[in-house]
One Martini backbone bead per residue (centre of mass of N, CA, C, O) as a GRO file, in nm:
protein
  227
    1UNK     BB    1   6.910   1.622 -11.919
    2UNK     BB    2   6.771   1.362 -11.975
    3UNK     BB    3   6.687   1.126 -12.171
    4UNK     BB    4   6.342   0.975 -12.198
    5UNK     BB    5   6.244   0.674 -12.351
    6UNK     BB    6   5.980   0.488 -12.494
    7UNK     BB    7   5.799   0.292 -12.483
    8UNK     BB    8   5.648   0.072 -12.692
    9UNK     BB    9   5.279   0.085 -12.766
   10UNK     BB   10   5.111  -0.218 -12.800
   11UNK     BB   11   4.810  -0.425 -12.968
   12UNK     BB   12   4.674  -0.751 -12.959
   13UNK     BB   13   4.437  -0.878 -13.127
   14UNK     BB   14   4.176  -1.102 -13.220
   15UNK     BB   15   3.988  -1.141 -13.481
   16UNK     BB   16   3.839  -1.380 -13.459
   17UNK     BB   17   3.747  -1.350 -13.194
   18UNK     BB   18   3.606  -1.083 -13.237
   19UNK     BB   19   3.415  -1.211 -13.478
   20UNK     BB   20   3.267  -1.385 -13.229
   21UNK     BB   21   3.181  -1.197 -13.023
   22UNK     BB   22   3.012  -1.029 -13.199
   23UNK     BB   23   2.809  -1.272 -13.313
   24UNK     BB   24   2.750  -1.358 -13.000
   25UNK     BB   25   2.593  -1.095 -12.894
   26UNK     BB   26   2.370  -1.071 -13.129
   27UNK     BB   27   2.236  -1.328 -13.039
   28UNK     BB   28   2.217  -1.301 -12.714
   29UNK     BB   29   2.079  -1.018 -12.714
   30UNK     BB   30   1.814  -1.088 -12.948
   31UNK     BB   31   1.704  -1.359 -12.782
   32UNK     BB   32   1.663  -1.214 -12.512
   33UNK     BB   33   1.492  -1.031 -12.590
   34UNK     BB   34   1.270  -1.157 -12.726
   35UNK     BB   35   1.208  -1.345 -12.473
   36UNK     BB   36   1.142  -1.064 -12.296
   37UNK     BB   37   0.894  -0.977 -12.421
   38UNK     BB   38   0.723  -1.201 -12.473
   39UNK     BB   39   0.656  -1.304 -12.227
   40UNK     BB   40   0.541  -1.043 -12.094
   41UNK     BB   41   0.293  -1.038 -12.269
   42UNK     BB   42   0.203  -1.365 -12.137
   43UNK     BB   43   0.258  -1.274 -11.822
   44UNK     BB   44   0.584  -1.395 -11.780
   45UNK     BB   45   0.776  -1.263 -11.546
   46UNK     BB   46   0.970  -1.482 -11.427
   47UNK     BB   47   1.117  -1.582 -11.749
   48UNK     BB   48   1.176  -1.351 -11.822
   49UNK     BB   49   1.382  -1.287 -11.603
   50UNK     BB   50   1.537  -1.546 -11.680
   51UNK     BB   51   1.625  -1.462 -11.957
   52UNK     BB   52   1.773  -1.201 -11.872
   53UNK     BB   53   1.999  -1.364 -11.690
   54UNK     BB   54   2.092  -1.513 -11.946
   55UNK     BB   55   2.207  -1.277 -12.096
   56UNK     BB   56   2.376  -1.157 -11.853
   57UNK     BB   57   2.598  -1.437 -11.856
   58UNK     BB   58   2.670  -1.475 -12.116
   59UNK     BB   59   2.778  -1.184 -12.220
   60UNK     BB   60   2.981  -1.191 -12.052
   61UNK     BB   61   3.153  -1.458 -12.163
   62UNK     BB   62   3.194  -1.329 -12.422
   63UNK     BB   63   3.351  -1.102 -12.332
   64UNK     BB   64   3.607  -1.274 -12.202
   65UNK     BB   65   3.687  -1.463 -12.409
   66UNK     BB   66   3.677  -1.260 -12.661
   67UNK     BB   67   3.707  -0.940 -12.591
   68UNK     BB   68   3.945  -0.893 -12.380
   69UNK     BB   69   4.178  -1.034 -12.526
   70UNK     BB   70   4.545  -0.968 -12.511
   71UNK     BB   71   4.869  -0.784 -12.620
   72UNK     BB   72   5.088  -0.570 -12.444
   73UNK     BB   73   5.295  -0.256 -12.398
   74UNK     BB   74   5.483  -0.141 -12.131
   75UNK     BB   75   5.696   0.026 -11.998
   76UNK     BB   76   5.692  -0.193 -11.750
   77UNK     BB   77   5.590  -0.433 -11.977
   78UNK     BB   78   5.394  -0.741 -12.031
   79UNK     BB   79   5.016  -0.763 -12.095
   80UNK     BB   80   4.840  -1.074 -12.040
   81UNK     BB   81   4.516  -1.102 -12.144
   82UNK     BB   82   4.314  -1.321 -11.965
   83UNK     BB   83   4.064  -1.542 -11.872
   84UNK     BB   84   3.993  -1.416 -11.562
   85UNK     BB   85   4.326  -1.294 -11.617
   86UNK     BB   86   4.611  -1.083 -11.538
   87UNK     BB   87   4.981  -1.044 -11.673
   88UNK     BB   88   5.287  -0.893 -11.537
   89UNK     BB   89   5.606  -0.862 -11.705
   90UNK     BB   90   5.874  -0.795 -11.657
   91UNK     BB   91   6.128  -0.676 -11.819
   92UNK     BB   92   6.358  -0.788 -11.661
   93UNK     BB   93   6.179  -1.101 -11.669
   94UNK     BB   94   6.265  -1.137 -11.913
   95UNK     BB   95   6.361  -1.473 -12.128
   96UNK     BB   96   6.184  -1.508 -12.334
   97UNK     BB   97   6.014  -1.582 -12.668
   98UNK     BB   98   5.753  -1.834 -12.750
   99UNK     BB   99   5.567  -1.902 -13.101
  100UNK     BB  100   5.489  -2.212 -13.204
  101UNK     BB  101   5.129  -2.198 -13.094
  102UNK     BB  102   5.205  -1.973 -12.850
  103UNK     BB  103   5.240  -1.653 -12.694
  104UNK     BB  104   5.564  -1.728 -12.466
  105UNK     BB  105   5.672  -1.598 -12.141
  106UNK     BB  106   5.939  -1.647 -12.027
  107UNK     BB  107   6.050  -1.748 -11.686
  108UNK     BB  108   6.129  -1.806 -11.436
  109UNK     BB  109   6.021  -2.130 -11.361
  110UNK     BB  110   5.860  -2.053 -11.661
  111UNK     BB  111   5.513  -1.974 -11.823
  112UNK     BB  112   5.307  -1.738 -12.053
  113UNK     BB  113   4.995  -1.733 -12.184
  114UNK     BB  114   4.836  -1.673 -12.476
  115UNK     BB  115   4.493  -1.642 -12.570
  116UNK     BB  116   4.516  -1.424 -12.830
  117UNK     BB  117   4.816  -1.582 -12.948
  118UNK     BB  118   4.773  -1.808 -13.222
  119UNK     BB  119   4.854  -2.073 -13.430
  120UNK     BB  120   5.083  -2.267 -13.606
  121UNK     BB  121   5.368  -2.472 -13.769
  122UNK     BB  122   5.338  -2.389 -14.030
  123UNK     BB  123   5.340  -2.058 -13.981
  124UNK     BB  124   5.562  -2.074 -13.843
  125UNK     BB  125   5.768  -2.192 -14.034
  126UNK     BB  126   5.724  -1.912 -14.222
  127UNK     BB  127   5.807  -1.698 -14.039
  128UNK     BB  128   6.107  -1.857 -14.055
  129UNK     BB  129   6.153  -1.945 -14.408
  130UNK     BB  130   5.978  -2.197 -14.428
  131UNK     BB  131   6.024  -2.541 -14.423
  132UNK     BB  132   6.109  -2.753 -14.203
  133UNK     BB  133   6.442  -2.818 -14.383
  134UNK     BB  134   6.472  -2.542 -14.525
  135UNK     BB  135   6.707  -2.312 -14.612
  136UNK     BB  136   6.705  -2.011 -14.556
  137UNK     BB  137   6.729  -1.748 -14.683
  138UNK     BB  138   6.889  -1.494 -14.752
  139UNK     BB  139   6.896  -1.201 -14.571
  140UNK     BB  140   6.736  -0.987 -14.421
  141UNK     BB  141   6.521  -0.919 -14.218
  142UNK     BB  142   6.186  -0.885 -14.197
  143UNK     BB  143   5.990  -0.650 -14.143
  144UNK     BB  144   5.635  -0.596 -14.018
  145UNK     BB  145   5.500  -0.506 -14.277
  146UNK     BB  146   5.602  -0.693 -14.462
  147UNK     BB  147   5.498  -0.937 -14.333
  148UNK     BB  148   5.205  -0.840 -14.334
  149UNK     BB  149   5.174  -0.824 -14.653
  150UNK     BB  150   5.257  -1.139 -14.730
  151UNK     BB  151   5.098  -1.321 -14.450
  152UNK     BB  152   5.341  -1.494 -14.294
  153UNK     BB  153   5.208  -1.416 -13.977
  154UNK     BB  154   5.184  -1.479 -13.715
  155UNK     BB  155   5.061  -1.376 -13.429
  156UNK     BB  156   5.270  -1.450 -13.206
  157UNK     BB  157   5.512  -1.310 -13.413
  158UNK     BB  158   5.422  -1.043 -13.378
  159UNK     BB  159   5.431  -0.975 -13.073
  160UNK     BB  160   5.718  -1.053 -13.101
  161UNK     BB  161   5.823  -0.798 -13.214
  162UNK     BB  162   5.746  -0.579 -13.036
  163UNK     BB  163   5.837  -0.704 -12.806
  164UNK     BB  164   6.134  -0.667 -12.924
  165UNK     BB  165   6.102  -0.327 -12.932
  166UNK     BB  166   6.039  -0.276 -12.664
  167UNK     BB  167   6.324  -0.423 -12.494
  168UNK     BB  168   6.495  -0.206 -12.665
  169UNK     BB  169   6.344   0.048 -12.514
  170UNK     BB  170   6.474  -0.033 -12.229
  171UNK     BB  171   6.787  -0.080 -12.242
  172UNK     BB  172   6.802   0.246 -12.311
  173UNK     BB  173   6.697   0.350 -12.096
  174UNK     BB  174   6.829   0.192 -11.871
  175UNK     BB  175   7.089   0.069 -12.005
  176UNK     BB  176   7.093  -0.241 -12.110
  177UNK     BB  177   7.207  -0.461 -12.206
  178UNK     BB  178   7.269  -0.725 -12.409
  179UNK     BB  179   7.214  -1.055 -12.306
  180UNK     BB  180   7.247  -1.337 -12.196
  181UNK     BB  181   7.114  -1.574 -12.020
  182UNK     BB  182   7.315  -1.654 -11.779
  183UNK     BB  183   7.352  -1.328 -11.727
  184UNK     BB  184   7.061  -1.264 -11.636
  185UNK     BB  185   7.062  -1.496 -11.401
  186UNK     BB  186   7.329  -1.342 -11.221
  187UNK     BB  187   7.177  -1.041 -11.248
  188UNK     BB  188   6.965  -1.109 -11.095
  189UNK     BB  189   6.715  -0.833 -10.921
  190UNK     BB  190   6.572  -0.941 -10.617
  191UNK     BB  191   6.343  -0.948 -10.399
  192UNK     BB  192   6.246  -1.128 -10.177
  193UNK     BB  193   5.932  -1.272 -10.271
  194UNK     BB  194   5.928  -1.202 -10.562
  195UNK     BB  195   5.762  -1.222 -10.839
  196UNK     BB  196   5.819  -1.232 -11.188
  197UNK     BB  197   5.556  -1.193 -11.200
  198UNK     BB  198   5.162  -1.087 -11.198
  199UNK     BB  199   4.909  -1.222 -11.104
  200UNK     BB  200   4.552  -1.149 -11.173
  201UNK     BB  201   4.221  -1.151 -11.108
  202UNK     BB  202   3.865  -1.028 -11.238
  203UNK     BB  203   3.710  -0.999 -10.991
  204UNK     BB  204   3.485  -0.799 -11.095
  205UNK     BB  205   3.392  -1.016 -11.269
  206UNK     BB  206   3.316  -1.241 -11.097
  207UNK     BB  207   3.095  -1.077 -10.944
  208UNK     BB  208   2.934  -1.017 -11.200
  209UNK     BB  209   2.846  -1.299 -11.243
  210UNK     BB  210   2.769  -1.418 -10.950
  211UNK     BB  211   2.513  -1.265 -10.925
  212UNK     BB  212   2.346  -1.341 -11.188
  213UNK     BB  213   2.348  -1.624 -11.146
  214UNK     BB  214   2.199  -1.684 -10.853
  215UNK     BB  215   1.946  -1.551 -10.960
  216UNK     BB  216   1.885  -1.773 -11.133
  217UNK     BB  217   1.898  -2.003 -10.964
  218UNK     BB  218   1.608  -1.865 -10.784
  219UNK     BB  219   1.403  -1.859 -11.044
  220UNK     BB  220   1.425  -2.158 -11.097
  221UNK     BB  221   1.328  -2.227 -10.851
  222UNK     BB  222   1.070  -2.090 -10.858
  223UNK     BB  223   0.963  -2.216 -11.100
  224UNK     BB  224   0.943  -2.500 -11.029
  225UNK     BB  225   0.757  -2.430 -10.762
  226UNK     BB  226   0.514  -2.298 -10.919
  227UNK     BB  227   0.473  -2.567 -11.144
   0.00000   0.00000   0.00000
């Protein structure tokens, strides 16, 4: 019987997003609340409405923006949850991973951004070793680990060590050595009018967002006309 290796399985959440996220949240849900509290006391129920679909439309904006957005690695390969739409690119699709501003998915023909995964300059050069014109000290590469108790390592960094530890969990298991680049290209087998990648849009994202949208416009017109 084979025995087949899973592919390592890790997340990457963005922290700062993440308690801005939660910032965003208590503030628009204890406003959107408050603001609807006190209308109807007032006797005013049309502002309500109009205060609660805008509590449930920031709500919406803030949860895709900040709390969604994430960097995955799973058996089939890496997806990219961004604001909006989510990527998924086959381990055979990947052509390399490049770190230096924002964590980027090489693919024929172009490149896939994490909105999740991102750094600077200082950070990118220092996860490789010092400021750049400086040599690199000798010695083994520092485990991922070790990089994160020195504080050393950018999100995108990060992110590029895992997924370089799924591809070579893919590679055992698949059984494909590590090739160069050319040989990549020219042994790259795929069906006539496959995209390298998949993106989705999240569509149920959008008709949740569009239905409460709608209906402020409808109110505000309502309220409008009220007046």
């Amino acid at each position: 019987m084979d025995v087949v290796l899973d592919v390592v399985h890790r997340t990457y959440r963005s922290t700062s997003l993440l308690v801005l996220g939660v910032i965003g949240l208590v503030f628009v849900v204890g406003l959107a609340g408050w603001v609807v509290v006190d209308e109807v006391q007032r006797g005013h129920r049309l502002v309500a409405v109009a205060a609660f679909l805008w509590g449930v439309v920031l709500t919406e904006l803030v949860v895709e923006v900040f709390l969604r957005p994430r960097v995955t690695t799973t058996r089939e390969g890496v997806v990219l949850v961004n604001p909006f739409r989510t990527v998924h690119v086959p381990w055979e699709e990947v052509r390399g991973v490049e770190t230096e501003l924002a964590l980027q998915i090489v693919v024929d023909g172009g490149r896939h951004s994490s909105f999740a995964a991102t750094g600077n300059r200082r950070g990118w050069a220092n996860a490789r070793g010092g400021l750049p014109g400086r040599r690199r000290p000798p010695g083994p590469e520092p485990s991922l680990d070790q990089l994160l108790k020195a504080g050393s390592i950018t999100p995108p960094v990060e992110c590029k060590l895992f997924i370089d530890m799924g591809m070579n969990e893919w590679r055992e298991r698949s059984g494909r050595r590590r090739q160069t680049l050319e040989e990549e290209w020219a042994a790259l087998d795929r069906r006539d009018g496959e995209p390298p990648a998949v993106a989705s849009w999240h569509r149920g994202w959008i008709l949740a967002f569009a239905v409460p949208a709608v209906l402020l416009v409808a109110v505000t017109v309502a309220l409008n006309v009220a007046s």
